[in-house]
N, C-alpha and C positions, 0 to 999 in steps of 0.2 A: 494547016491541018486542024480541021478539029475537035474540041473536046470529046467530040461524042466516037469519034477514032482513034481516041489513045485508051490503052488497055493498059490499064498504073498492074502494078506488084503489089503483092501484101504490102512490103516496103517499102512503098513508092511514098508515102507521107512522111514516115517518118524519119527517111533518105532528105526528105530538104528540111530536117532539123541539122542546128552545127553539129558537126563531131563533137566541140569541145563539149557541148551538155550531152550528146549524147554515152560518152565514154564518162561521164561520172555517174556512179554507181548508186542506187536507191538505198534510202535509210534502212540499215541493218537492225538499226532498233526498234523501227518500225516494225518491220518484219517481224520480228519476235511481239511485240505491242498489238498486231493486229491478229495475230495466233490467237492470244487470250482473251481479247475484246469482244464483249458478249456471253465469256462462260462465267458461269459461277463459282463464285467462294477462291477467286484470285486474290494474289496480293502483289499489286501490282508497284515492283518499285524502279521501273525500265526509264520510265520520263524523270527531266530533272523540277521536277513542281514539290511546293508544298501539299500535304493530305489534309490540308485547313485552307475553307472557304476566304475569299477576303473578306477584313473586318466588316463591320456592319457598320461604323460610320464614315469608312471612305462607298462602302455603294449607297449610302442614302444622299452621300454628296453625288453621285449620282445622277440617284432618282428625281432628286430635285431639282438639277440641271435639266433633267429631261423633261419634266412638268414644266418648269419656266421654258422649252421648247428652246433648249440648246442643243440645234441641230442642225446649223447651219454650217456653210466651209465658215473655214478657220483661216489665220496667219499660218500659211507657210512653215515658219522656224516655233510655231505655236504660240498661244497666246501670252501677254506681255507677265500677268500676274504670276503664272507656272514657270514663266522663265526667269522672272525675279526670283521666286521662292527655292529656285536651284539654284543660281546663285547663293542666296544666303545661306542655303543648304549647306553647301561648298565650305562658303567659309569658312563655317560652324567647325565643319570635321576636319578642316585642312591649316586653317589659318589666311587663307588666300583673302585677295582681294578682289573677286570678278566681280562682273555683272553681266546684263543679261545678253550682252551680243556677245558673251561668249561663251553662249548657250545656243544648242537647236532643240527643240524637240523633235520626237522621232514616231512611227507608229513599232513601236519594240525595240529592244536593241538588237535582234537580227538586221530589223532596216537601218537603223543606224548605222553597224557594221558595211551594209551594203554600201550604202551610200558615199561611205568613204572611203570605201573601195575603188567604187566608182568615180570619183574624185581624183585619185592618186595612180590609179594601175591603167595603165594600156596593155594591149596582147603585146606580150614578149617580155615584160616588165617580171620583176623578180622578187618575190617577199617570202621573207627569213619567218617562222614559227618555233614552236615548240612541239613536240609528241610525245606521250600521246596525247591529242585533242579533241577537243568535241569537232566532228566530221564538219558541218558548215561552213567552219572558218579556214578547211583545206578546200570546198567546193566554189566558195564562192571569187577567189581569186580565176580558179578556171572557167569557170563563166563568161570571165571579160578576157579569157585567150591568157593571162597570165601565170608566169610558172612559181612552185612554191617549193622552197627546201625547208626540210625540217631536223632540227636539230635535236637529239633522245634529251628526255629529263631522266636519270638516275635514280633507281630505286636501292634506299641504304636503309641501316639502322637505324636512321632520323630522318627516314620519311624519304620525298622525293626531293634531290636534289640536279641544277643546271648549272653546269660547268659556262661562266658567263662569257673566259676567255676565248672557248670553245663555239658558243653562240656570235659573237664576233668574229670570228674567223672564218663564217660560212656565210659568212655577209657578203658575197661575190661584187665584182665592179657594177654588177646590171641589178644588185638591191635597188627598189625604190623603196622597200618600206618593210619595217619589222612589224611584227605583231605579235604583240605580248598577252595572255590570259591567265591573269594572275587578281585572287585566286582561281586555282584552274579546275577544269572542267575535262577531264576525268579523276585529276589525282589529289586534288586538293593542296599540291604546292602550293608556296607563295613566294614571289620573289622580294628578296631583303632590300632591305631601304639604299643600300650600300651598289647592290649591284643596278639599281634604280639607277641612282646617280651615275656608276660608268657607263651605262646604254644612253643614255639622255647625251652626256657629252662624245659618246662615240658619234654619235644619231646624227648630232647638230651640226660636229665635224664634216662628216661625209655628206652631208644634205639629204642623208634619208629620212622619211615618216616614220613616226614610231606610234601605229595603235594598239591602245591599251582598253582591253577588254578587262573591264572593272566590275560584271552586273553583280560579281559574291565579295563585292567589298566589306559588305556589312557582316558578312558570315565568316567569324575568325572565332580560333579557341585560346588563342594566351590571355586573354583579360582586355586585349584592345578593344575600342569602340571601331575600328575601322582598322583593314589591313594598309600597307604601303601602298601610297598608291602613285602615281605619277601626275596626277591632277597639280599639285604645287610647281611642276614645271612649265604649266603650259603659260604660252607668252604668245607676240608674234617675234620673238627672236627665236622659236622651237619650233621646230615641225612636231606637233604631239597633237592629237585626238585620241581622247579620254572617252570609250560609250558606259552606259550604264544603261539601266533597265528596272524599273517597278514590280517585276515579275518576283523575284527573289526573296526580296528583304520583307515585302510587304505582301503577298500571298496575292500578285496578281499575274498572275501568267495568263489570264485569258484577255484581260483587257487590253492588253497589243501596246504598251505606253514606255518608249525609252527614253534618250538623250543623249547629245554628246557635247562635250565641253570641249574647246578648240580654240586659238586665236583669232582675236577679233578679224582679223582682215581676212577669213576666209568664210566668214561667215553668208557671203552674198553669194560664195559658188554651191556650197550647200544647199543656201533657202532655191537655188536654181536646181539641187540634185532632186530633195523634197516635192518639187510643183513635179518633176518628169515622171516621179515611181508613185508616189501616192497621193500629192496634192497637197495635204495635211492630216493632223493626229482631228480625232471626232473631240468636239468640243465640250462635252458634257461628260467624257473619260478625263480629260485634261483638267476639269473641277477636281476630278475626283484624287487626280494625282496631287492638286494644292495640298487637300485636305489629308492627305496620305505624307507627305512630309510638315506640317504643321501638326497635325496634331497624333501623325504615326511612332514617335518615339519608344511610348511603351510597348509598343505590339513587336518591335525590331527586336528589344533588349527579350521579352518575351518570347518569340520565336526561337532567337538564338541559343535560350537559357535552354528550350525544348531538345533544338539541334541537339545542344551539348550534351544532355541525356542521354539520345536517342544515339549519338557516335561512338559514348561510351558503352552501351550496349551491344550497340554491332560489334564495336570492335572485341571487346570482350566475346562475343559470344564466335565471332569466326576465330579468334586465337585460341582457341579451345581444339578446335577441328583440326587433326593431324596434317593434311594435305593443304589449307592454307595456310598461303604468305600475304602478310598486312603489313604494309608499310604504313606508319604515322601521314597522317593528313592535317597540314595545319587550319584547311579553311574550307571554305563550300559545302555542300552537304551528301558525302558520296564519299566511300567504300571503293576503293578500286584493289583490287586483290587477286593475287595468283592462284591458280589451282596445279597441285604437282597431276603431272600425266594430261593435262588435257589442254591441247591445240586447237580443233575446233570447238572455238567458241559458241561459236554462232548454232552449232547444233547441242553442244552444250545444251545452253539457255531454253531453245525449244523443249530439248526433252525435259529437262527440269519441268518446263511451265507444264506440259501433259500430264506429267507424271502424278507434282506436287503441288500442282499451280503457286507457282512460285513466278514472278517474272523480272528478269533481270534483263543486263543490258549487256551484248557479247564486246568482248573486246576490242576485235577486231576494225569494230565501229569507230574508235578513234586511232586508226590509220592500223598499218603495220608494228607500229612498236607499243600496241596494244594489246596483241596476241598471246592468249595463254591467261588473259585478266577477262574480269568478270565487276559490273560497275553494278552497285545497289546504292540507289536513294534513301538515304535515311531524315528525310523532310517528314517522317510519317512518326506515328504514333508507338510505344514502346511495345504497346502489342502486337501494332503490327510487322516491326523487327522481331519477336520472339515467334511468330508464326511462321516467318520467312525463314532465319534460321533454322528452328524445327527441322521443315521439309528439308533445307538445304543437308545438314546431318544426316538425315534420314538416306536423301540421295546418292549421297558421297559415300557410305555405307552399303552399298549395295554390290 
């Protein structure tokens, strides 16, 4: 028969996409994000970014990369100097001893995530999380046909707490791989150095993988330089991949630049995932990441000093509000908070944005046991927390 004889359906195209991407649901924070995009006098704290530009001498490293016409492909797992200098990054903050093969570089650490996903999961495969979480990290296992159980973190007195014996115990025979996001991303948890060490030896036991989604390492409030991290386990006696991400600490979220730290002997199925999804990180971004841990120190401690500001204000200013609940957040830069009475989120947050241009992120976005919370960035300036609050009072007043 043909083509010019078949009569397709509206649906006929998107009928031969899989189920599995079809049945996962589009960004809810988008949603809300593209509401407001374009009006004026928002304050938009929906995305997880800084409201400061990157420094001015990680983009001149740069510009000058791209004047000297470093624009060509690249190595695969990235070039040799940026993979040293995360190595000694490493040490720095960890005590560790790597080097650079046991290092990739990444274009983000969403791709890194991917990738080692992609590595570890077949369709039918099974990886244990946290919730609530940042939605990606439930989508992308379904992607490759894999199933994902999620275990609640606990909201107390002291913040959000994971029952670890509990996480363990939904570890089912068909785990291939845990995944840990600590600090995390909606609540600011952090897991202790203590329950670190029984995943790692439960992990190794069982022969599952354990990814550790690290990109808010650097963003903690007790006084540390760095939260716990799982980085000092990794070996090739561990199944562990550690990612991380530029976005964060050093105000690059546009430049796409992650990494993942991992045992040397698996470093050639990697540089093989790298050539299949993107080839390589652009070469004259990967200068700019040298120059970005060489000489970014003060702009982290900087940053953070602001964070810390900027938390103690939101928090302050939403424990003031009768109908919120604010649990303590030890790390990342995000407010994740209850509202008494209100279940949808998701039109929450819209009406707010109409109302009071105010733009938040509904709960629901990081899964089910998000529901009834409300996520605000406070990577932003103390103004523009007193702006948001504002409206949000105003709102909630009504």
């Amino acid at each position: 028969m043909s083509v010019s004889n078949v009569i397709p359906t509206s649906s006929f195209a998107v009928d031969g996409i899989r189920k599995d991407v079809r049945d996962i649901g589009a960004s809810l924070i988008r949603e809300v994000a593209h509401l407001g995009m374009g009006r004026g006098n928002i304050v938009p704290l929906w995305f997880g970014e800084p409201d400061q530009p990157t420094p001015e001498f990680i983009r001149k490293a740069a510009i000058a990369a791209l004047e000297a016409g470093d624009t060509f492909y690249q190595p695969n797992r990235g070039i040799t100097p940026l993979r040293d200098a995360l190595a000694v990054y490493a040490d720095r903050l960890y005590g560790t001893s790597l080097d650079r093969e046991n290092i990739t570089v990444t274009v983000s650490g969403l791709n890194a995530l991917m990738i080692a996903m992609q590595s570890i999961l077949k369709a039918g495969d099974r990886m244990v999380t946290t919730a609530p979480i940042w939605p990606n990290i439930i989508a992308m296992p379904k992607v490759l046909g894999a199933q994902v159980t999620t275990v609640p973190l606990h909201a107390g007195i002291d913040g959000w707490q994971l029952d670890i014996d509990e996480f363990i115990a939904a570890c089912a025979p068909d785990t291939r791989a845990i995944l840990i996001n600590s600090p995390n991303n909606p609540t600011g948890w952090v897991m202790p150095a203590e329950d670190q060490k029984k995943l790692v030896e439960f992990a190794t036991e069982r022969g599952i993988w354990l990814i550790a989604d690290e990109v808010y390492a650097r963003l903690i409030y007790d006084g540390s330089d760095v939260a716990p991290s799982f980085v000092p386990y990794v070996s090739d006696d561990t199944r562990i991949m550690v990612i991380n991400s530029f976005s964060k600490s050093w105000a690059m979220t546009g430049w796409r630049l992650g990494w993942i730290t991992a045992p040397k002997g698996v470093g050639a199925e990697l540089e093989k995932m790298m050539e299949f999804n993107v080839s390589c990180p652009a070469g004259f971004v990967q200068q700019a990441g040298i120059v970005a841990l060489e000489q970014g120190e003060d702009f982290v401690a900087t940053s953070r000093a602001r964070y810390s500001r900027a938390r103690a204000a939101i928090t302050e200013r939403l424990r003031d509000m009768n109908r919120i609940h604010l649990p303590e957040a030890e790390g990342a830069f995000y407010a994740f908070f209850r509202v008494d009475g209100v279940e949808d989120t998701l039109t929450f947050a819209k009406t707010l944005l109409l109302s009071e241009g105010i733009g938040l992120a509904p709960g629901e976005a990081f899964g089910p046991e998000g529901a009834g919370h409300i996520r605000a960035c406070y990577a932003v300036s103390e103004d523009r927390i007193h702006r948001a609050m504002d409206g949000l009072a105003r709102f909630l007043k009504r």
